[in-house]
N, C-alpha and C positions, 0 to 999 in steps of 0.2 A: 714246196715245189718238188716234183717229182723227176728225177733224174733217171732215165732209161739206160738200163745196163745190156749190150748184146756182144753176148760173146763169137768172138770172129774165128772160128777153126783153122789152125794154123797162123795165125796171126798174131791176135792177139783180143780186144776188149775195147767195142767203143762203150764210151758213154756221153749222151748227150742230154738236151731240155730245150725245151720248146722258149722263144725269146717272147715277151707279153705283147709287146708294140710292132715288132714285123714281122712276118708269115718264115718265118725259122727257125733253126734248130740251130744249134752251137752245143761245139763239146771238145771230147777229145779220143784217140785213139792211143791206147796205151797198149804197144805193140812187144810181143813175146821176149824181143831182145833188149829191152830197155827204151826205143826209140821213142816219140811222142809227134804224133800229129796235132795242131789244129785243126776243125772241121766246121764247114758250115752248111746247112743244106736249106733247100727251098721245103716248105712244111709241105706243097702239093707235089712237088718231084723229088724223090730220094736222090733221082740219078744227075740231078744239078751240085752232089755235096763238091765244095773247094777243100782241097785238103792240101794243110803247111805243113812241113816238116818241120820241129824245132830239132836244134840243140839242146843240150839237158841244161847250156847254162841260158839258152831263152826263155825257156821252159818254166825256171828259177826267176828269170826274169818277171816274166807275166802275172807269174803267181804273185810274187811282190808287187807289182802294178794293180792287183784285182783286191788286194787283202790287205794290205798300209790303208788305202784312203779310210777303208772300214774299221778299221785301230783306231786311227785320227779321229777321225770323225766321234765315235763314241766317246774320248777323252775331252772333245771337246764339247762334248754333250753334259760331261759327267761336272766340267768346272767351269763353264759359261757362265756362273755367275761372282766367277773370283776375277776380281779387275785388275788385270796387267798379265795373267798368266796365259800362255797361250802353247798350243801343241804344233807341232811341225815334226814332216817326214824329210827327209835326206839321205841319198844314195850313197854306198862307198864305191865309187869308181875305180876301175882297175887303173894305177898308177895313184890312188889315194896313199899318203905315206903311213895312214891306219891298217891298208889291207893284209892282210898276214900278223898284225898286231894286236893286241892285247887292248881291250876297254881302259881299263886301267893306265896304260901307256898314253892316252889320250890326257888326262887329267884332268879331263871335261868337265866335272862337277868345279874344282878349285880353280881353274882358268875363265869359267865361264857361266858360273850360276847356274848352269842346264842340269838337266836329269835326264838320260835316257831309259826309259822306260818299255823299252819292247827293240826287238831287232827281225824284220822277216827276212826269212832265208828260205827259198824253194819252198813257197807259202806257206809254211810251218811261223807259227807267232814263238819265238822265245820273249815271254816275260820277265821283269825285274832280271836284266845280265848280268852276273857280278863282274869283279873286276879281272878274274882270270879269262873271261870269253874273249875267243878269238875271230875280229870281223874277216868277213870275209871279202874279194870284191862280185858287186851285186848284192850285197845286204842293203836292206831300207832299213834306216834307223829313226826309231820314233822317239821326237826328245821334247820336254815338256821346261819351259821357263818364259821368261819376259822376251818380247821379242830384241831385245838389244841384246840378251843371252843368246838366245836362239841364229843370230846374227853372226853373232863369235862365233859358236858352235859349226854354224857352214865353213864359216874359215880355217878353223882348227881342222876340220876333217876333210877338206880341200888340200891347204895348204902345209899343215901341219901348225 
């Protein structure tokens, strides 16, 4: 897929792509000062594009909403044929008693049979997290075990 870079003079840099199934373009504009739009335009009228402002923490947001399912997904691609184990994504929510905390501080592997295996933050994939990583709130955390593990695992990272 070919993603269109147009640099905006004084602004900043959209980039967009044409979407397969409706007559549009989606993208974003990544503006001089840090800022970040959403954009979407009609493929026959440029001058129909909607543009959202994010925040840098929706921004973060999204990105983990468009890039977790595609982690997941492939793990469950890779172990589809091991019976009982199963991969699941989960948010740390601001007022999580993890958020500002330490993986480790969780003690998720011995509390809960789980393994967490990827954490996205501002759509960047951190793989295998050791124990010193620090969640943040708005990380998607990809954790892989039995769904009775996987089960605890929301509760732990809920509730503590």
């Amino acid at each position: 897929m070919n993603v269109e870079i147009t640099p905006l003079p004084g602004i900043g840099v959209r980039k967009d792509f044409p979407l397969a199934k409706v007559r549009r373009r989606i993208g974003v504009i990544d503006h001089r000062d840090g800022a970040i739009d959403l954009i979407m335009t009609k493929l026959d009228d440029p001058e129909s594009t909607v543009q959202i402002p994010l925040t840098e923490e929706e921004a973060g947001v999204l990105a983990n909403l468009l890039g977790a399912p595609q982690v997941v997904a492939r793990l469950r691609a890779e172990h589809r044929d091991m019976a009982g184990l199963n991969t699941r994504q989960m948010s740390i929510r601001r007022g999580s008693p993890y958020a500002g905390r330490t993986l480790g501080a969780t003690a998720m592997r011995t509390r809960t049979k789980t393994s967490i295996v990827a954490v996205m933050r501002v759509g960047q994939v951190i793989a295998s997290p050791g124990p010193d990583f620090e969640f943040g709130a708005g990380d998607v955390v990809v954790l892989v075990g039995t769904d009775e593990g996987l089960d605890a695992a929301a509760h732990v990272l809920t509730d503590g």
